[in-house]
N, C-alpha and C positions, 0 to 999 in steps of 0.2 A: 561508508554506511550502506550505500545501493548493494555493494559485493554480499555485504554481512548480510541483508534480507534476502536476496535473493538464493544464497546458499543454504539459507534457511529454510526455504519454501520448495526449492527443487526436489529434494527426494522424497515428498510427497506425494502420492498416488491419486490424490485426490484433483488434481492440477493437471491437464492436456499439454501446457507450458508455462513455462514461468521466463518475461521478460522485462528489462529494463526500457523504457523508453523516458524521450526526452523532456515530456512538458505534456499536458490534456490536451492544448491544443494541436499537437499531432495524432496523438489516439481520435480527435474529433474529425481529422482531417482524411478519415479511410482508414488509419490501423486498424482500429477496434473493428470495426464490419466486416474486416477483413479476414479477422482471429480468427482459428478453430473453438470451437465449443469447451467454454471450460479453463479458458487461458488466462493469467493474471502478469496484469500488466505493470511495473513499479516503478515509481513518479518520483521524482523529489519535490518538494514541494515550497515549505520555506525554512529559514532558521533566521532566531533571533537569539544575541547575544542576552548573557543578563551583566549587569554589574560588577567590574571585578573585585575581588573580595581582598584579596593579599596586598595589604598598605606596604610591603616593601619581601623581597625574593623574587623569586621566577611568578612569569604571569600563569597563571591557572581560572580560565575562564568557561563557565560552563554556559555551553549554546544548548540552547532549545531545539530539537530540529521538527520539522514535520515532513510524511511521506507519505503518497495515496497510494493502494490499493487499487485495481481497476480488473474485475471480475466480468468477461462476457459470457455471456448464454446466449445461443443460438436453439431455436425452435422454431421452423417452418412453418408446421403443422397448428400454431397455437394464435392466432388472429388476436384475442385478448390479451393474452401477454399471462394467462394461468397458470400455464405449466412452466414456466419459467419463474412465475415468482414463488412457487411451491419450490422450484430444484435451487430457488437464491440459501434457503433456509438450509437445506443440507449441507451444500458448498461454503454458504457465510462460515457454519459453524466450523467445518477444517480450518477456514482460514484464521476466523479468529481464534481458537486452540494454539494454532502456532506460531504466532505474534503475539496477542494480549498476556502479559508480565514477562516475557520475553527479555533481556537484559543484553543488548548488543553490544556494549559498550561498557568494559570494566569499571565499577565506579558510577556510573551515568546512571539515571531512572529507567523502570522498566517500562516498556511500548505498553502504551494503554492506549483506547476506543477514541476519537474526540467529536466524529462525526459519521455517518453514512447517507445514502442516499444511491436510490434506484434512476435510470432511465432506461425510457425505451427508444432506441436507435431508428426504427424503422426493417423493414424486410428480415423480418422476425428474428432480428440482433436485441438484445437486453444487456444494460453493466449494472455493475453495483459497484460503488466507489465508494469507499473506505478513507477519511483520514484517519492517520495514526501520529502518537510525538512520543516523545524519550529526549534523553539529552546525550551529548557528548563534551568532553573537555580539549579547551584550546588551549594549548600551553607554548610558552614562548622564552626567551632572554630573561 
């Protein structure tokens, strides 16, 4: 699913970079500060089974997944954190364009919004963290 987002997202103009990383708490740990201006960063996040439904055939079980987003902003020059939440609003919008109903996953629901939220990092670093969910199917024997 990470390959599918991300291929999504790269030939985008709107994006300095687009990468996979492994968990927040490594973007917390210096990636993010680290970023270019503009880079979004793609998390897996959790999946939850639901109930399988077929009393007898092959298992077809559709998982729930979720995945964050992780947009930074860099602005030196901006002490308050202004200019940066003004450039959240242009950037949010490409990114949610090309994800929200989105359908990665044949069959599966399409990416919809389920949460956002801003901080600010320090040494004029800003993200905006996006969860997203959709499902996929597990099938088996």
């Amino acid at each position: 699913m990470l390959e599918l987002i991300l291929n999504r997202l790269l030939p985008s103009p709107a994006f300095s970079a687009v990468e996979i990383a492994e968990s927040l708490e490594a973007l917390a740990a210096g990636v993010a500060t680290a970023a270019n201006d503009g880079t979004v960063f793609i998390v897996p996040w959790r999946e939850r089974g639901r109930a399988q439904r077929n009393a007898v055939g092959a298992h077809r079980q559709t998982i729930e997944v979720q995945f964050v987003t992780v947009l930074v902003l860099r602005r030196h020059d901006d002490p308050r954190g202004a200019e940066r939440a003004k450039a959240f609003d242009t950037v949010k919008a490409d990114l949610e364009a090309l994800l929200a109903g989105w359908q990665p996953s044949p069959g599966g629901d399409t990416v919809s919004l389920a949460a956002s939220e801003t901080q600010g990092l320090g040494n004029g670093v800003s993200i905006l963290t996006q969860t997203w969910s959709t499902t996929r199917f597990l099938t088996g024997a």
